[in-house]
PDB file with SEQRES, HELIX, SHEET and CRYST1 records, atoms N, CA, C and O in Angstrom:
SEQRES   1 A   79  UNK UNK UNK UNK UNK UNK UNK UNK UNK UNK UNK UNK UNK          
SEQRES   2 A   79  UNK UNK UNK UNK UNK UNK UNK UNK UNK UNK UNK UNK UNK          
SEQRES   3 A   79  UNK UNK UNK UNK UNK UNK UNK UNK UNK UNK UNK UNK UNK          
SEQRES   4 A   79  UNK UNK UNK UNK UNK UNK UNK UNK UNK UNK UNK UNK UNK          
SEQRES   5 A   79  UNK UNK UNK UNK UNK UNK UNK UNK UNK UNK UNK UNK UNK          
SEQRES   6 A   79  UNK UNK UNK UNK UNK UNK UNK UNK UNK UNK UNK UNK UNK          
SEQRES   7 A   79  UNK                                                          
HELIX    1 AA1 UNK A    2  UNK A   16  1                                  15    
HELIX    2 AA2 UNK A   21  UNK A   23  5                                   3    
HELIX    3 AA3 UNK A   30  UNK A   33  1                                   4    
HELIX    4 AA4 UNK A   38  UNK A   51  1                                  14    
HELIX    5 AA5 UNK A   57  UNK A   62  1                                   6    
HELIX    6 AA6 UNK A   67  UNK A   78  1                                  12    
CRYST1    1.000    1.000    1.000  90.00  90.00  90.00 P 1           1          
ATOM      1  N   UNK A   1      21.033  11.195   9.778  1.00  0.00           N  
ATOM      2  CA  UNK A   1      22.037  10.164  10.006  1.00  0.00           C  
ATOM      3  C   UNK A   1      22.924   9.975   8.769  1.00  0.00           C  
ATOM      4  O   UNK A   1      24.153   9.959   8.833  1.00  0.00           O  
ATOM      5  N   UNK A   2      22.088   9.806   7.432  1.00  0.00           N  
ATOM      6  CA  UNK A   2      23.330   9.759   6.188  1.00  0.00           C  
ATOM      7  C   UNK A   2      23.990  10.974   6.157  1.00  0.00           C  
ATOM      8  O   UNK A   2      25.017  10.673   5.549  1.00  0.00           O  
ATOM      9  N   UNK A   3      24.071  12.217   6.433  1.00  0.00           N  
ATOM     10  CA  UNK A   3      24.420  12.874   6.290  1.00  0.00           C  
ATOM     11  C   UNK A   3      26.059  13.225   7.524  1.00  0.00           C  
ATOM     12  O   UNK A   3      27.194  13.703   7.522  1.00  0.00           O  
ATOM     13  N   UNK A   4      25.297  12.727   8.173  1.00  0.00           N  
ATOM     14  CA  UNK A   4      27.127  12.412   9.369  1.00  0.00           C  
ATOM     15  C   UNK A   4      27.645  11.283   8.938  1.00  0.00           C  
ATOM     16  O   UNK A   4      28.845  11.263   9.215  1.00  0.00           O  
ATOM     17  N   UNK A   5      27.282  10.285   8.360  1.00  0.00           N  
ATOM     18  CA  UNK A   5      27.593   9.016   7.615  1.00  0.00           C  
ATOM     19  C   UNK A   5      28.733   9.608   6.393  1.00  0.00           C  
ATOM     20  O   UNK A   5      29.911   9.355   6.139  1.00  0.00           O  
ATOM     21  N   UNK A   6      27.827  10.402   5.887  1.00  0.00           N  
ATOM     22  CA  UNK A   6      29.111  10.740   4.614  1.00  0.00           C  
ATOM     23  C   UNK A   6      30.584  11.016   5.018  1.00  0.00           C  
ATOM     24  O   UNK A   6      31.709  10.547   4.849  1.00  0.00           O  
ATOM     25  N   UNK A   7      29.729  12.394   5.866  1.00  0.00           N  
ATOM     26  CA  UNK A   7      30.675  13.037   6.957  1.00  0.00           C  
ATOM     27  C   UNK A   7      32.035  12.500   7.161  1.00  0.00           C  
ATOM     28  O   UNK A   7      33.082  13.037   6.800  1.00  0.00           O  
ATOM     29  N   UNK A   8      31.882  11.256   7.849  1.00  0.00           N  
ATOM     30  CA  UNK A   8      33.051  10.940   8.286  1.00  0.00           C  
ATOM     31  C   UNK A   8      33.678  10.009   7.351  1.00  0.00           C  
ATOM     32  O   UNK A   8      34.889   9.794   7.332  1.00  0.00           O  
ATOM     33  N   UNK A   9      32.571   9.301   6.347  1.00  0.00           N  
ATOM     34  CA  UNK A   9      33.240   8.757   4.542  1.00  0.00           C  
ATOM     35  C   UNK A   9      34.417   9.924   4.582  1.00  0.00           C  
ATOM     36  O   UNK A   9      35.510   9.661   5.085  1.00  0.00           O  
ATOM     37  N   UNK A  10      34.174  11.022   4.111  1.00  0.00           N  
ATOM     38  CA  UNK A  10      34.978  11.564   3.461  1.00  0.00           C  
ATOM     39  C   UNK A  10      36.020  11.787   4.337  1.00  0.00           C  
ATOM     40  O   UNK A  10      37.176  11.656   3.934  1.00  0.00           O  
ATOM     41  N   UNK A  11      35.700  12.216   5.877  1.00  0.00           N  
ATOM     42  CA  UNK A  11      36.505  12.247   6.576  1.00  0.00           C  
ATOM     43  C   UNK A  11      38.090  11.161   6.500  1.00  0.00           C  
ATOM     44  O   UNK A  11      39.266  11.486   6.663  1.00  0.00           O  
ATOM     45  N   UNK A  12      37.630  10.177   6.272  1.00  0.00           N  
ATOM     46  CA  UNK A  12      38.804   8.945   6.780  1.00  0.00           C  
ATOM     47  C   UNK A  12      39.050   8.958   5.198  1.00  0.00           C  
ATOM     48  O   UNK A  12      40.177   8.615   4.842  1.00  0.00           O  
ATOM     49  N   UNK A  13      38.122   9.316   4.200  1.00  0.00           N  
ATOM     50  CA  UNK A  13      38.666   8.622   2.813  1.00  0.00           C  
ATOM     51  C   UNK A  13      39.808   9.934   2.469  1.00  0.00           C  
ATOM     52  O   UNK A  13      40.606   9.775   1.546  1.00  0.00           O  
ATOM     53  N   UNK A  14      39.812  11.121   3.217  1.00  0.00           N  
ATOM     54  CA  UNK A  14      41.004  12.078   3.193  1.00  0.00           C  
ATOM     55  C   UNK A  14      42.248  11.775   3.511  1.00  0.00           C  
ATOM     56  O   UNK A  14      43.268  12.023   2.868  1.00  0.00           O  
ATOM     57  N   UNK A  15      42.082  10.973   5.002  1.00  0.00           N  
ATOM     58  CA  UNK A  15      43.102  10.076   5.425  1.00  0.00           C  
ATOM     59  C   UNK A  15      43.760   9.252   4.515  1.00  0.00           C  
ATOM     60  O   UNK A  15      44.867   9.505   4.039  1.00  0.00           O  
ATOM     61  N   UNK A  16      43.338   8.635   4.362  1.00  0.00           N  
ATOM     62  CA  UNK A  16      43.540   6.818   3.428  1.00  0.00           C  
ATOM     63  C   UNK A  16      44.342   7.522   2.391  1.00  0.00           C  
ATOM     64  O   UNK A  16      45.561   7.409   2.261  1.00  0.00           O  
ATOM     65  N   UNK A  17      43.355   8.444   1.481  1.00  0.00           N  
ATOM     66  CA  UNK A  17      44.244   9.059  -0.066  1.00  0.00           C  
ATOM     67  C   UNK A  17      44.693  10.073   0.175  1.00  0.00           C  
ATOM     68  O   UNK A  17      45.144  10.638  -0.821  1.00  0.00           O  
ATOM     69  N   UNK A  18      44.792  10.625   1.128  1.00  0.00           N  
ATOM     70  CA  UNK A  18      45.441  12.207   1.081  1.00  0.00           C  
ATOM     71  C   UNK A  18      44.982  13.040  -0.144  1.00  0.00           C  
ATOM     72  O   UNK A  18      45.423  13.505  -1.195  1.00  0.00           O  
ATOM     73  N   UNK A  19      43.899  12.966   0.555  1.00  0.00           N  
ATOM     74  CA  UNK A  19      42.940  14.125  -0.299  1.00  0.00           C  
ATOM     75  C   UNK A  19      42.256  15.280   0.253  1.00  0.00           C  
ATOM     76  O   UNK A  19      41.446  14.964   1.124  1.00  0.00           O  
ATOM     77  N   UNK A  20      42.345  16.658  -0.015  1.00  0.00           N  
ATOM     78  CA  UNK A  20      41.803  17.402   0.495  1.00  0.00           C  
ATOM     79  C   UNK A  20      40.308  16.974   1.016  1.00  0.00           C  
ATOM     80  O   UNK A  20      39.816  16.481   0.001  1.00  0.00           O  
ATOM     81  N   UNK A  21      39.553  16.915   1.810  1.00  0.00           N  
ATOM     82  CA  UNK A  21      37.918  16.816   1.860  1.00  0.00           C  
ATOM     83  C   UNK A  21      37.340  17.422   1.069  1.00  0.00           C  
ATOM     84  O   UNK A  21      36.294  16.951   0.623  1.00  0.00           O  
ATOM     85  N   UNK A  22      37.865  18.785   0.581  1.00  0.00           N  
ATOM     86  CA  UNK A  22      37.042  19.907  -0.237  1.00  0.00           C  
ATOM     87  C   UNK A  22      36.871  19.324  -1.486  1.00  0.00           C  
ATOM     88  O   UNK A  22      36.205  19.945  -2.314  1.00  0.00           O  
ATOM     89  N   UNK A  23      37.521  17.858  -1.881  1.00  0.00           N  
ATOM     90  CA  UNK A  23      38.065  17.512  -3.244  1.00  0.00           C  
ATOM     91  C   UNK A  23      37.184  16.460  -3.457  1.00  0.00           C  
ATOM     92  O   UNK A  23      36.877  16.209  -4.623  1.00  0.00           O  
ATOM     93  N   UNK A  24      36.616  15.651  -2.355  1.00  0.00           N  
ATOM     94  CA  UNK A  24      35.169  15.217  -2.202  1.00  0.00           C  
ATOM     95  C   UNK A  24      34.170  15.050  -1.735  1.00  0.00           C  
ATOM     96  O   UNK A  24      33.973  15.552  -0.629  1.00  0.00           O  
ATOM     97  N   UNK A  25      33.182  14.321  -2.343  1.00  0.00           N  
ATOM     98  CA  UNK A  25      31.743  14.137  -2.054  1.00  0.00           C  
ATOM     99  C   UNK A  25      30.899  13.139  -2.208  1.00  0.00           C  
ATOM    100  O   UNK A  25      31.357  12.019  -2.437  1.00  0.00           O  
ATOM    101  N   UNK A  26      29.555  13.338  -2.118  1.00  0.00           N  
ATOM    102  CA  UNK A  26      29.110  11.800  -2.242  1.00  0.00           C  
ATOM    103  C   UNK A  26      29.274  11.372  -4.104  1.00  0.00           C  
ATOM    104  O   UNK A  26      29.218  10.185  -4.423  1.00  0.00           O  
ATOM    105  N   UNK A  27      29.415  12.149  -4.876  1.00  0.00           N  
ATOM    106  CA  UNK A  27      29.564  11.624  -5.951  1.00  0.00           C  
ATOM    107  C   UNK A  27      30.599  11.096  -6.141  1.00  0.00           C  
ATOM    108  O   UNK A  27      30.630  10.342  -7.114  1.00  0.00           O  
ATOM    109  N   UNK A  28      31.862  11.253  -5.326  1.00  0.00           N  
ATOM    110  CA  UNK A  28      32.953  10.635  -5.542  1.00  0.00           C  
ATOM    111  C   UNK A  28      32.854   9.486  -6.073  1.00  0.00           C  
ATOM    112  O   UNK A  28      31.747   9.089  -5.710  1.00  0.00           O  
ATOM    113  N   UNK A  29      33.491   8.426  -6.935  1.00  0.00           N  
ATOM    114  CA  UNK A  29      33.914   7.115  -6.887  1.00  0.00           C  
ATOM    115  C   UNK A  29      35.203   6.413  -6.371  1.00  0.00           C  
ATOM    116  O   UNK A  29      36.391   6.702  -6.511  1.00  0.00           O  
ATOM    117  N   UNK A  30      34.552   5.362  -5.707  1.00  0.00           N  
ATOM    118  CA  UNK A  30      35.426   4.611  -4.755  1.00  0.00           C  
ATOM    119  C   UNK A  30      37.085   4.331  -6.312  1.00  0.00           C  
ATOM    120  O   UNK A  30      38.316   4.335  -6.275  1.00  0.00           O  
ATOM    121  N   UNK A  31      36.206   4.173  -7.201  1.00  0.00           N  
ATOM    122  CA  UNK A  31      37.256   3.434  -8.394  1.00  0.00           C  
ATOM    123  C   UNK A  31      37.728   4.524  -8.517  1.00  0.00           C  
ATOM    124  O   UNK A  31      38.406   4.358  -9.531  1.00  0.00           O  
ATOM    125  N   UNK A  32      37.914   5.846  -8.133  1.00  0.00           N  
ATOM    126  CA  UNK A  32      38.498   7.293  -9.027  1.00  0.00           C  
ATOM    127  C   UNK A  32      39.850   7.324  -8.137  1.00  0.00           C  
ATOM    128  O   UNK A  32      40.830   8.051  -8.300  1.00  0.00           O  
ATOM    129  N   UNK A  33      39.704   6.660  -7.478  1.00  0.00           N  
ATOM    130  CA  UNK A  33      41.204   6.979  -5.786  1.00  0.00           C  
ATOM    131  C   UNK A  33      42.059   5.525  -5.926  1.00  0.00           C  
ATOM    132  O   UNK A  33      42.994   5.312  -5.154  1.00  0.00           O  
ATOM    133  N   UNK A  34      41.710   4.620  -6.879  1.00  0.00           N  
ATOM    134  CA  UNK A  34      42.459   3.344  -6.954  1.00  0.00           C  
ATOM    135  C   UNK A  34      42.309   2.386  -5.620  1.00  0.00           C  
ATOM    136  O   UNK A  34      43.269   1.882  -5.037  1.00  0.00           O  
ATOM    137  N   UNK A  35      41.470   2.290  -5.394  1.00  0.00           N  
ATOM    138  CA  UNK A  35      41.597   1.497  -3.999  1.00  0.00           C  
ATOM    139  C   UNK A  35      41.750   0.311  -3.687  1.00  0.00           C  
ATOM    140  O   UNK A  35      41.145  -0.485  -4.404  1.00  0.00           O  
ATOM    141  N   UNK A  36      42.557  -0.250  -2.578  1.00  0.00           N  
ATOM    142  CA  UNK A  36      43.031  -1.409  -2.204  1.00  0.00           C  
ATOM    143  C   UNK A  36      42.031  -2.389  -1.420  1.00  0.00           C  
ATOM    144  O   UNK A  36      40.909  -1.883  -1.411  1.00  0.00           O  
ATOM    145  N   UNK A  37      42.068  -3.582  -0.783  1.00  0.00           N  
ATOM    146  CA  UNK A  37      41.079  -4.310  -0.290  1.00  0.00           C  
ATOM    147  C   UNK A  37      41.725  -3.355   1.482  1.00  0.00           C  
ATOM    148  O   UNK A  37      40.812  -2.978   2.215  1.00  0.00           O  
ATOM    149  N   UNK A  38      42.793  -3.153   1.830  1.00  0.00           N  
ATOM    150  CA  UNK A  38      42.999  -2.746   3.199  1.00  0.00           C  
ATOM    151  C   UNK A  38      42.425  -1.672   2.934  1.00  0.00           C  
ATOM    152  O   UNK A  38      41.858  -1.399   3.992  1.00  0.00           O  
ATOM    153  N   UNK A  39      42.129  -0.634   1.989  1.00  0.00           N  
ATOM    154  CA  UNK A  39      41.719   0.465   2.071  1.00  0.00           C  
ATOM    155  C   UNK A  39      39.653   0.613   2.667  1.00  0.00           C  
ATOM    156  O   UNK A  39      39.104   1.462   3.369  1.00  0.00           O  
ATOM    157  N   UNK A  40      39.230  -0.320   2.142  1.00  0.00           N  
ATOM    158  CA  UNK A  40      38.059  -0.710   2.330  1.00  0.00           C  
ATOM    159  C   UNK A  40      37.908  -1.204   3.390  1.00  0.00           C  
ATOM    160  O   UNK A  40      36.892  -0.879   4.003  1.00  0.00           O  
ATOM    161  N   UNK A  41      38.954  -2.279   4.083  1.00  0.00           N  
ATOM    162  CA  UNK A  41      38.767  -2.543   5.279  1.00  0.00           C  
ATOM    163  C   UNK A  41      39.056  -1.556   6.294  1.00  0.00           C  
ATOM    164  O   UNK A  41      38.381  -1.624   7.321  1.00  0.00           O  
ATOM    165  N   UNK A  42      39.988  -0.595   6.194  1.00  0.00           N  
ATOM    166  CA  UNK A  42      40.305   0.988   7.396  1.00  0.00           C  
ATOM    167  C   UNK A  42      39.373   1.339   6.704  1.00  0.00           C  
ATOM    168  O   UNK A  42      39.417   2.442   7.249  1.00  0.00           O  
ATOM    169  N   UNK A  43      38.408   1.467   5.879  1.00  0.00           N  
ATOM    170  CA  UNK A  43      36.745   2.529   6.252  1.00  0.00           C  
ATOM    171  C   UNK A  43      35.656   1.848   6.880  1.00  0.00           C  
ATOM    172  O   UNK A  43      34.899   2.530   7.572  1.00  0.00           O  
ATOM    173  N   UNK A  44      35.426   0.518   6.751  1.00  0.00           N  
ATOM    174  CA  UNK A  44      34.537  -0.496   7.338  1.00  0.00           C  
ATOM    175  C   UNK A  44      35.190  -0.082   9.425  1.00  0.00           C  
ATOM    176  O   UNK A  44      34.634   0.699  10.197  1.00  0.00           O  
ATOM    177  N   UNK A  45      36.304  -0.844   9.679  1.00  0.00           N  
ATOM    178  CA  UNK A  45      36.557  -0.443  10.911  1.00  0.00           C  
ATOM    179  C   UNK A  45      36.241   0.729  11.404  1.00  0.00           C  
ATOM    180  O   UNK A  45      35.663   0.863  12.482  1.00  0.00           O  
ATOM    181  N   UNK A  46      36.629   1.766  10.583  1.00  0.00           N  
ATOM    182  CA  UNK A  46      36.478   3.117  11.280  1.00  0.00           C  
ATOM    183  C   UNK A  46      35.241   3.907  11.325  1.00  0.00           C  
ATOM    184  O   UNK A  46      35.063   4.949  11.956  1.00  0.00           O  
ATOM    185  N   UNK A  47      34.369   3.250  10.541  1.00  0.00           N  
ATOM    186  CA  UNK A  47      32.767   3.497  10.191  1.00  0.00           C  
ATOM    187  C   UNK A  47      32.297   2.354  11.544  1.00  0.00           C  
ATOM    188  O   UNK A  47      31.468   2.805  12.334  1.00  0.00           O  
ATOM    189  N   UNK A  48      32.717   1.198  11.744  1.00  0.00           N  
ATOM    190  CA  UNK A  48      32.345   0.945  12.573  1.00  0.00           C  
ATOM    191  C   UNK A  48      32.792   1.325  14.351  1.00  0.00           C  
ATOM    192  O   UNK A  48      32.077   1.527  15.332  1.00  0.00           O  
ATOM    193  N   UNK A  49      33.659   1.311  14.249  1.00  0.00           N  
ATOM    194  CA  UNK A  49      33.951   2.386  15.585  1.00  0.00           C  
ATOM    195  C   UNK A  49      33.150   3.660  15.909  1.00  0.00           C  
ATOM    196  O   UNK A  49      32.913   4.117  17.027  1.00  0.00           O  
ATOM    197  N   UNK A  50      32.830   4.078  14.873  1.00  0.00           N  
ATOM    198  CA  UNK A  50      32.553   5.974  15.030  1.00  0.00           C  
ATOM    199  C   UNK A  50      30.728   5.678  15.393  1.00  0.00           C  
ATOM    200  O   UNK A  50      30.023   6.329  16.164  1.00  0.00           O  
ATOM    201  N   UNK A  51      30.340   4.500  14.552  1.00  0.00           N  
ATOM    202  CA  UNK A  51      28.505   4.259  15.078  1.00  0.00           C  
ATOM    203  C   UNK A  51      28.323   3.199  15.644  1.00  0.00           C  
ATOM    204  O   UNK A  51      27.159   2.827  15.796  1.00  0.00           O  
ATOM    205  N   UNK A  52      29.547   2.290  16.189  1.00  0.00           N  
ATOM    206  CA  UNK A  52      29.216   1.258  17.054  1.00  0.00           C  
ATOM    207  C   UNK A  52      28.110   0.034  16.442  1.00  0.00           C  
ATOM    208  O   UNK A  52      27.140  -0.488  16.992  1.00  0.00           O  
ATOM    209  N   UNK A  53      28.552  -0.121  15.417  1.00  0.00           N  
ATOM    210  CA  UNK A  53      27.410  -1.068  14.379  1.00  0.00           C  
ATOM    211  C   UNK A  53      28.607  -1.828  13.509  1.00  0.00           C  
ATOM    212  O   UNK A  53      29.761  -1.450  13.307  1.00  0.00           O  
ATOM    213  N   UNK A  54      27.909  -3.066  13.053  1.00  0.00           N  
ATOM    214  CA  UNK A  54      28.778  -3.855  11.846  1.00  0.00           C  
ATOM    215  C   UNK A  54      28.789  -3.479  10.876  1.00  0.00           C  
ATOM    216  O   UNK A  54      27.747  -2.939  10.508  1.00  0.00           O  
ATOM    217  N   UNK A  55      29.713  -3.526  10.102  1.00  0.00           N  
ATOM    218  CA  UNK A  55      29.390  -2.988   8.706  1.00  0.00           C  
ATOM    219  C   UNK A  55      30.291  -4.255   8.260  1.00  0.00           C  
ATOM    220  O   UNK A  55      31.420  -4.370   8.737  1.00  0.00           O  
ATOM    221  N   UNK A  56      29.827  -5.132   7.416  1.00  0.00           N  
ATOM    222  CA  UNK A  56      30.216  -6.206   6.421  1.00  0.00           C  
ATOM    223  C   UNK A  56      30.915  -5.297   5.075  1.00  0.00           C  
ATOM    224  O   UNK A  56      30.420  -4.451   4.330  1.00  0.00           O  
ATOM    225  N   UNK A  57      31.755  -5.666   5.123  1.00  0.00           N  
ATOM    226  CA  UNK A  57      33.291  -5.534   4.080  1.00  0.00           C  
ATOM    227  C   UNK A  57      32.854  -5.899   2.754  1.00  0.00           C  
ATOM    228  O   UNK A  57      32.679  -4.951   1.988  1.00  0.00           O  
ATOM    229  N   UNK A  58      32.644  -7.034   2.323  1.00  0.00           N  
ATOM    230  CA  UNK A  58      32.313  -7.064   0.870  1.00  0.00           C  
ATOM    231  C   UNK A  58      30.526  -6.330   0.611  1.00  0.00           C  
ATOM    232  O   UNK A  58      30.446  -5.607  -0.382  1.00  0.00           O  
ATOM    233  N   UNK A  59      29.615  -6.452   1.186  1.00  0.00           N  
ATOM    234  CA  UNK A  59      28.667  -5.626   1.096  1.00  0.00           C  
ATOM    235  C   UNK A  59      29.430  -3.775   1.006  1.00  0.00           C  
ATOM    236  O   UNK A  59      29.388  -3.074  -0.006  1.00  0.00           O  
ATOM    237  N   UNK A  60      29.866  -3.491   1.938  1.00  0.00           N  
ATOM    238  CA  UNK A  60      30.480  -2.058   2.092  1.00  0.00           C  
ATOM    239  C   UNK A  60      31.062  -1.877   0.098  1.00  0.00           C  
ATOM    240  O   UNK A  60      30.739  -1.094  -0.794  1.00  0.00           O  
ATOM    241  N   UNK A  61      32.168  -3.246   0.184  1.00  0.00           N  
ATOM    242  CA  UNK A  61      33.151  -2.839  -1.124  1.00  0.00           C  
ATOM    243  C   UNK A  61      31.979  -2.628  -2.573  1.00  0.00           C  
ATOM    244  O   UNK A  61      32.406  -2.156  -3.627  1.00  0.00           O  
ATOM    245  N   UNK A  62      30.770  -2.975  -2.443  1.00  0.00           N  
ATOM    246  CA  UNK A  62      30.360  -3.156  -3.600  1.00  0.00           C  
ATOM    247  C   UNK A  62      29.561  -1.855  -3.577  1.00  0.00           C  
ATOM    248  O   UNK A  62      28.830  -1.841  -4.567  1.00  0.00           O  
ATOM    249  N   UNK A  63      29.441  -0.962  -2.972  1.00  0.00           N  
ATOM    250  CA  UNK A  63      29.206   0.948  -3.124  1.00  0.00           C  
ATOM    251  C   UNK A  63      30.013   1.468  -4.347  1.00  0.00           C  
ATOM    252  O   UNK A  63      31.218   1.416  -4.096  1.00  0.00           O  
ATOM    253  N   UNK A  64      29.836   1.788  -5.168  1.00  0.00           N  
ATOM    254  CA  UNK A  64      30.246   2.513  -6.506  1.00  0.00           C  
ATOM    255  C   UNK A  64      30.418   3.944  -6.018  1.00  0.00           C  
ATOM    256  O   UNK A  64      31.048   4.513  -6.910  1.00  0.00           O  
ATOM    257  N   UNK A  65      30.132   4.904  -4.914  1.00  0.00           N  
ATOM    258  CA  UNK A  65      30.336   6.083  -5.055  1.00  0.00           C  
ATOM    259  C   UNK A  65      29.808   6.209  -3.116  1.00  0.00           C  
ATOM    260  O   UNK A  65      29.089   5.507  -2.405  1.00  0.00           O  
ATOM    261  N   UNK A  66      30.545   7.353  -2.898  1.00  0.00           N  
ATOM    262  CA  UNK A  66      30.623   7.802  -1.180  1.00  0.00           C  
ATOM    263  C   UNK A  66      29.551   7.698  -0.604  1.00  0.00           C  
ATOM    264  O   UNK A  66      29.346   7.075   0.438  1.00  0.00           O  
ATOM    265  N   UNK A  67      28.087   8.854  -1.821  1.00  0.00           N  
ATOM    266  CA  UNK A  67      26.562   8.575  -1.470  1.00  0.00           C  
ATOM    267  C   UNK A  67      26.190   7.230  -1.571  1.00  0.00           C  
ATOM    268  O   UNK A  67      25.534   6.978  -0.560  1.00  0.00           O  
ATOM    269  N   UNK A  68      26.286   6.163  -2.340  1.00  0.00           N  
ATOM    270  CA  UNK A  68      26.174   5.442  -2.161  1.00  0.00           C  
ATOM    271  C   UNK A  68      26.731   4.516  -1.312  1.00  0.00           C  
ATOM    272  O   UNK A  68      26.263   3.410  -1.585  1.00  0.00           O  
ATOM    273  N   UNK A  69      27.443   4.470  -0.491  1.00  0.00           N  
ATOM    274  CA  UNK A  69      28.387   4.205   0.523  1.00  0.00           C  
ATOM    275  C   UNK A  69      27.361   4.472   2.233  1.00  0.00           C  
ATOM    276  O   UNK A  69      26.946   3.932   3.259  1.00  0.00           O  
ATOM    277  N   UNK A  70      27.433   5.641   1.497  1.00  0.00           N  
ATOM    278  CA  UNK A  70      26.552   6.463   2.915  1.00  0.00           C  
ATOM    279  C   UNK A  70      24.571   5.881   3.143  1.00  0.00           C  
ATOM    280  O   UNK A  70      23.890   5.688   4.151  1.00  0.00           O  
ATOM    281  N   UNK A  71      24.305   5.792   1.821  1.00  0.00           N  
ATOM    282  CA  UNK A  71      23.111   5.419   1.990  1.00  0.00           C  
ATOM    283  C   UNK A  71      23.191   3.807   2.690  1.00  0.00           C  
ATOM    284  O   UNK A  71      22.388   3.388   3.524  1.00  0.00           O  
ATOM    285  N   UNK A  72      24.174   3.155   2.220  1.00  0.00           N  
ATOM    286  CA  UNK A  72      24.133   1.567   3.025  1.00  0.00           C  
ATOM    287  C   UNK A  72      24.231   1.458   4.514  1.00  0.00           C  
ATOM    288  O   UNK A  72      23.493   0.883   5.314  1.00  0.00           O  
ATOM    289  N   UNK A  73      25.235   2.094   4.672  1.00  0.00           N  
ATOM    290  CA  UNK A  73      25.270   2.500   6.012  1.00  0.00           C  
ATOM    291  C   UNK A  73      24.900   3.176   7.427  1.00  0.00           C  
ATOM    292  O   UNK A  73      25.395   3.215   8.554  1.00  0.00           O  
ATOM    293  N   UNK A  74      23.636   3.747   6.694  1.00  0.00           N  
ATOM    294  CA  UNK A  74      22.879   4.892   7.251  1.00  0.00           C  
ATOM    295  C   UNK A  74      21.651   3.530   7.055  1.00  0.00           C  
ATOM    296  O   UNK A  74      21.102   3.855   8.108  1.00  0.00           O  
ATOM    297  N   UNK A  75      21.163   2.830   6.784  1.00  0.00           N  
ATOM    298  CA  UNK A  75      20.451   1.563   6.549  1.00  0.00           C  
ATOM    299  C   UNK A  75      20.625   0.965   7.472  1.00  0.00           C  
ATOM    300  O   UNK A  75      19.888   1.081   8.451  1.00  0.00           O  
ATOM    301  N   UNK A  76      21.678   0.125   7.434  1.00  0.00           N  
ATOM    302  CA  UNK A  76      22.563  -0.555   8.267  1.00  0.00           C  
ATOM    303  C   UNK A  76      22.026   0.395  10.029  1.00  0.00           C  
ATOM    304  O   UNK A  76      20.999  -0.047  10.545  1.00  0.00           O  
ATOM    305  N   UNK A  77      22.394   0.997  10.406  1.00  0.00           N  
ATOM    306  CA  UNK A  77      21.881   2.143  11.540  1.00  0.00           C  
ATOM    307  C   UNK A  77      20.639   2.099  11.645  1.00  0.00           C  
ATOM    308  O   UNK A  77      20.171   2.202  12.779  1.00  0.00           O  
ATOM    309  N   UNK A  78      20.042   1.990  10.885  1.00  0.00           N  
ATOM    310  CA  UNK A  78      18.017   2.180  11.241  1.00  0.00           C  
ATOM    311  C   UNK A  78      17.740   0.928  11.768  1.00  0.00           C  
ATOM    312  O   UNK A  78      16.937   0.827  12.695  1.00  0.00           O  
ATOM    313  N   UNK A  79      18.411  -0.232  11.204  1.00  0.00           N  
ATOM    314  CA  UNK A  79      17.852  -1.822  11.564  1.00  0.00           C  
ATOM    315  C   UNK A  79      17.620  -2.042  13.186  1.00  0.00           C  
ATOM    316  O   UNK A  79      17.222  -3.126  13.612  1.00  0.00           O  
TER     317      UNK A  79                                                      
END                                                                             
């Protein structure tokens, strides 16, 4: 499950920054792409659309890096 979790992290975080996918990973940092509070909120929505689960926004924003992103959320899914 974390592992399609990232998946589509990186997926939409390609979107958002126009970034190749090949360009990241779970080590990424959220702080390395400059990110906005709407930017966090289009990955929360779209993480929640894609697994049909809540994902809380300021819990989500406080992930330092994609794996870490992915591990909350892949959590979040087991409950």
């Amino acid at each position: 499950m974390r592992e399609d979790v990232l998946k589509k992290i990186i997926e939409k975080a390609s979107k958002i920054w126009n970034v190749a996918e090949a360009e990241l990973s779970e080590e990424t940092a959220f702080a390395s792409l400059n990110p906005k509070s709407v930017h966090y909120s289009q990955m929360t929505t779209y993480l929640e659309d894609e697994f049909d689960a809540e994902v809380p926004y300021l819990n989500f924003k406080r992930c330092k890096t994609f794996g870490e992103a992915a591990d909350y959320v892949a959590e979040l899914l087991d409950e």
